[in-house]
Every structure is written in C-alpha cells, then in structure tokens.
N, C-alpha and C positions, 0 to 999 in steps of 0.2 A: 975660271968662272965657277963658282958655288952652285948648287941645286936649285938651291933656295933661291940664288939672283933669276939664273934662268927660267926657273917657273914662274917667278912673277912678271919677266919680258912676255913671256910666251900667252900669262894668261891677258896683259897686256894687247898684246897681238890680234888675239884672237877677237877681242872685244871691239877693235876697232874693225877688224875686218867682218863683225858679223853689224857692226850697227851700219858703214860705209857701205855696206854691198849691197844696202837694201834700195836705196833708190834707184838700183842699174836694175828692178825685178817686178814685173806686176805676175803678179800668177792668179791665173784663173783658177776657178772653184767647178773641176770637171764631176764631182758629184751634186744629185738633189739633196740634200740632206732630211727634206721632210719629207720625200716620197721613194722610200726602198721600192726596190724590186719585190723585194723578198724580205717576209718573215719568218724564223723555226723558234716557236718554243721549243724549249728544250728541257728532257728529263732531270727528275731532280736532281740525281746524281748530279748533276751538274748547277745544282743552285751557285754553286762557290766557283764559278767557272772564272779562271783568270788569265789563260793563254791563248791564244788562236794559231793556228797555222794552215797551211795548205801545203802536203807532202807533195810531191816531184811531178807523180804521175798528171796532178790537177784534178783528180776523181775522186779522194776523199781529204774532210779535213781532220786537222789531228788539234787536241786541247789539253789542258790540265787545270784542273783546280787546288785552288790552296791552302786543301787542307790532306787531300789522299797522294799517296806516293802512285799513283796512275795514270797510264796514258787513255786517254780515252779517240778512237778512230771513227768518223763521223759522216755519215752518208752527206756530202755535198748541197743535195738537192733538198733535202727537207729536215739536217739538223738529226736524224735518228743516230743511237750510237751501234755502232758494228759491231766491234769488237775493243776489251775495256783490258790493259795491260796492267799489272804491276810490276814498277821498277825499284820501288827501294822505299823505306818505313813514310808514314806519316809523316810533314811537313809543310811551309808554308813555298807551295811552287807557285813561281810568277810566268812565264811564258816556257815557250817552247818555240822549235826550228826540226826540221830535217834538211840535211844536205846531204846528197845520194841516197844511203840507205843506212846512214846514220841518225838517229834522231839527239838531241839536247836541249835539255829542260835545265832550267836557272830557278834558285833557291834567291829568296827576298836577301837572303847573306852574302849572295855573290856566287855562291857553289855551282861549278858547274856538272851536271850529268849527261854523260855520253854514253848513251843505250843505243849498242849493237844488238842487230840481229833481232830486233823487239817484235814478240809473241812468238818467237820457236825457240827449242829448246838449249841453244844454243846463245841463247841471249846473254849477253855479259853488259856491266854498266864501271863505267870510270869517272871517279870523281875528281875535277879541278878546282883546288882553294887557290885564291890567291889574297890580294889587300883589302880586298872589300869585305866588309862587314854589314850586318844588320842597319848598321849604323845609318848607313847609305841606301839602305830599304830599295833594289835594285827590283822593278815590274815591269822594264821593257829586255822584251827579246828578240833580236833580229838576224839575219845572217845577210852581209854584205858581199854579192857575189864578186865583187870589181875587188877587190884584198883577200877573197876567202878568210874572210874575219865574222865573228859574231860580236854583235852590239847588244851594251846591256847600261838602258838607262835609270838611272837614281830618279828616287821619288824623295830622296829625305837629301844628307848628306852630301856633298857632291869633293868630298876627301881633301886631303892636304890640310892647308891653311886657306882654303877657300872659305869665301861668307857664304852659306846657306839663303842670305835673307837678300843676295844678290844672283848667285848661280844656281843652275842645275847642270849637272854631267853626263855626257853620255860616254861609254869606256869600251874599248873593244878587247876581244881577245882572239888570239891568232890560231884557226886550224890548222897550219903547217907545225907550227911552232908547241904551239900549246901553251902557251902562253899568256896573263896578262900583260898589256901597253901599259906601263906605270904611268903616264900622263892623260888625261881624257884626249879622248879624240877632240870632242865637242864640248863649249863651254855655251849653253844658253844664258845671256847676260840681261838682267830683269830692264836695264837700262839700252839694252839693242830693243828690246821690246815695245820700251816705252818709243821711243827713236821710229821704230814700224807703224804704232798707231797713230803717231802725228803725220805721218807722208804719205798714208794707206787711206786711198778709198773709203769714206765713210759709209758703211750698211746700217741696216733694221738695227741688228745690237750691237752697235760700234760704242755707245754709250754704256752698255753694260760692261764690256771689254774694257771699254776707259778704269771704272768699277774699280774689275777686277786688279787690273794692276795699280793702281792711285797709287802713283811714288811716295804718296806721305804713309802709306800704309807700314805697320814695321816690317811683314813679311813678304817676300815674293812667291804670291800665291797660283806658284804652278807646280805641279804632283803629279810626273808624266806617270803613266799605269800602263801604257804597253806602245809599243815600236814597232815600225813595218818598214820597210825599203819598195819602193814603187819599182816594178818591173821594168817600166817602160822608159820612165823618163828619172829614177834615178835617186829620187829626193825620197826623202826620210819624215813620214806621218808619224806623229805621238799625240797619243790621247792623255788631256789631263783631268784626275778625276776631281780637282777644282775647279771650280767656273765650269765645267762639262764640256770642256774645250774642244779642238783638235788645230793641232800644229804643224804647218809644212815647212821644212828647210832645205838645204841644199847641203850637199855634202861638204861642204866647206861653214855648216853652220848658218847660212846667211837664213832671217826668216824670208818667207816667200808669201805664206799665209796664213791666218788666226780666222776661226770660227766657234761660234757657240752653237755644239750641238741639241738639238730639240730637245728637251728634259720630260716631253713626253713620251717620246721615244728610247733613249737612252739615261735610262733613271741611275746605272753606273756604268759605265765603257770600261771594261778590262781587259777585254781581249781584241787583233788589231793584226788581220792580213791581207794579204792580194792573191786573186790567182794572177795567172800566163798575161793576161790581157787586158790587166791591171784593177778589174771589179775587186769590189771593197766589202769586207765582211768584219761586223763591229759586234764582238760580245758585248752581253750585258748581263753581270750578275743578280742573282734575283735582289729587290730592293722590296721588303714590306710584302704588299698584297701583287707588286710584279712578279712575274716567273722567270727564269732567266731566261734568254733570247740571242739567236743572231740577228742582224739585220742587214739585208746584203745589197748593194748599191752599183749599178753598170757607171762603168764610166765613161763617159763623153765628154772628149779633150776641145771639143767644139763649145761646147757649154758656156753661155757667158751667164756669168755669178750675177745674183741680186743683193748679195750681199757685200 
C-alpha cells in the first residue's frame, strides 16, 4: 500500500469518526465564562504574551511571548513576574510546557526547545526540527501526560496534501523518543464541525457560530492559538483566535463542545492552561487600549451551561 493511499484512508477515518462520535457526547460547559474568579493585569513585558503554563509544583505559572527568547516565571495568585529567564535569541514563541524539571517552548516553525536546568548556571537548551514549517504557523502547546508526548497544534497549514480550507492539525511529538509523529494525531474536520452544530444544543450565540462556519464561506475559519489537556477528565481545550472561540474534544478528536468567548473579556486568547484541579487560566495579549491579562476560571463539573 502507497503512503499517499494510506494517508488518505486514514484521513478518511478520522473524519468519520470525529463527525459519528459526536452524537454519543453532550458535554457540559464546567466553566462561567463571563464571570472569572480572577483577574491579573499583567506587566508589559508581557504585552505579546502568547504561552501559558503551570509548572509541576501548581505554585507558579510559567509564559512566553513572541517576540523575546524568554521564560518569564509568574506568581499564580496575582500574575506578577518572579523571575524572567533567557533561553536562546529573539523569535516568534508560541507556547510552552514543563514536565518534571524540563521546560519546552515551541517556535511558530515547529522548533522545539528543551531548557534544562532553567535559571542556574547549569542551564542547557536542545533544539528539535523536524517537518513542520512556518507554513503551518504551529500556537498550541501541550504535554499529553497518558503518551508522555507534547502536542502542537497548527493555526495555518495543517501539512501533507491536506486542504487548509477544510482541516486543522494537531501533531505530537514524542519525549521518549524525540521525535516527530509524521501523521497528525488529530485531524479537526470543518465538516465534523458543521455536523456538531446541527445536533448540538442551541445557546445565546449558536447563531453566531452557525456565522462563523457557513459552509458556503471559502475558508474554514478556525485558527487554534493555544492547547491544553484537562487534568481531570482528559479532553483537549483550544482557543481559536477566529470567532474568539474555545473548543473541546476528546482525545480521539470527537468535538464535545464550541463556545464563543466574551470579546469583552478576551479581546485576544493566546495563551491556555489547567492547574491539578482543573481551574482554567486564559491569556490575553494586549489588544489596542487593553493591557494584557489572565483570566482565571474554577471549574465546577456540576455546572449545567446556558449556553
């Protein structure tokens, strides 16, 4: 069998099992989205804020923006920076991860940097290229503890002989191995999409959503900007900074839930983590006369949506 045959069964496959699986799923909406917990403006340095994380401990979080080659380490509680690292020149970073006592930061190219030992003197950084390109404008970053793999999904490009104006990608890369997966893990299919909003609960902006994806439109207008793994229950959030979205699926791809986040609130989402207990923390790069911001959300699995 040819490459070329079986990537196109596979992406096949996938399509069908992400639009079928959607009626076996209602998923509740365990956050408020118009009433944070919590707000931290956040220093300028961080106007261009495009990563989020939460390192191990659960007691500070960790960020990057993209345009400085730096980590910046972040009081939890109220968004102040601690302590601001450099790991390696100027460039456009899209998220970051820690696992253990490793940290890794993803380059919009696909590159990835793995900074040991980060802020002592002992700090070393290795960099992993592999097929992805700019091309594929890569802004989500996650680490999937169930594979010890990190996930990196495309905003542009979604590779191969894939349509764009039908898929987006999500690709993993392996920390045993070191490795990229040369097939996506995840194929989001604009047509599983549409397939969701016709069997999905209609909310407040279910009309807007219709909107934003109108099949007759030429483009599939979703531009994930950052990726998280739910601690708790497993499933995979992406922010897209089209339509101001936020996307829930399951790790076989199936959508589970579409929202439109408050554009008062989140005037751009690019950055997108959990702590332990699964509460949600949403950067926002500065837009205009906003300043950049987290916004941080408890989560209650009891929660029934209005949306």
């Amino acid at each position: 069998m040819t490459r070329k045959y079986f990537f196109t069964l596979f992406v096949f496959y996938l399509s069908i099992n992400i639009s079928f699986g959607q009626e076996h799923h209602n998923h509740g909406d365990p956050y408020d989205w118009n009433t944070p917990a919590q707000s931290f403006t956040l220093d300028g340095r961080l106007a261009e804020i495009s990563g989020l994380s939460v390192e191990p401990t659960d007691n500070y979080l960790l960020a990057v923006q993209d345009e400085l080659g730096e980590l910046f380490v972040l009081d939890k509680t109220n968004g102040r920076i601690v302590q601001q690292i450099p790991f390696w020149k100027e460039g456009d970073y899209e998220g970051i991860e820690q696992v253990g006592n490793t940290i890794y930061v993803v380059k919009n190219t696909g590159t990835i940097y793995e900074v040991s030992q980060a802020g002592t003197n002992e700090q070393t950084v290795e960099k992993y290229n592999g097929f992805l390109t700019g091309d594929n404008d890569i802004e989500g970053l996650s680490y999937w503890p169930q594979r010890h793999q990190l996930l990196l999904a495309c905003k542009a490009q979604p590779g191969g002989e894939l349509d764009p104006n039908r898929y987006k990608a999500i690709y993993a890369f392996d920390l045993t191995t070191k490795t990229f997966a040369p097939e996506p893990l995840i194929l989001l299919d604009r047509e599983a999409v549409g397939a969701y909003l016709k069997q999905c609960k209609p909310g407040p902006d279910h009309h807007k959503l219709c909107d934003i994806f109108d099949p007759e439109k030429a483009d599939f207008d979703l531009s994930p900007a950052a990726l998280a793994v739910h601690p708790l229950t497993g499933n995979f959030y992406l922010t897209s900074s089209k339509g101001n979205l936020l996307l829930v699926i399951n790790n076989a791809g199936e959508i589970l839930h579409i929202d439109k986040l408050p554009k008062e609130l989140h005037r751009q989402p690019e950055g997108l983590c959990f702590d332990a207990a699964g509460n949600l923390y949403i950067a926002n790069e500065q837009k205009k006369d906003s300043p950049p911001v987290i916004h941080y959300y408890l989560y209650d699995p009891n929660r029934t949506s209005e949306r």
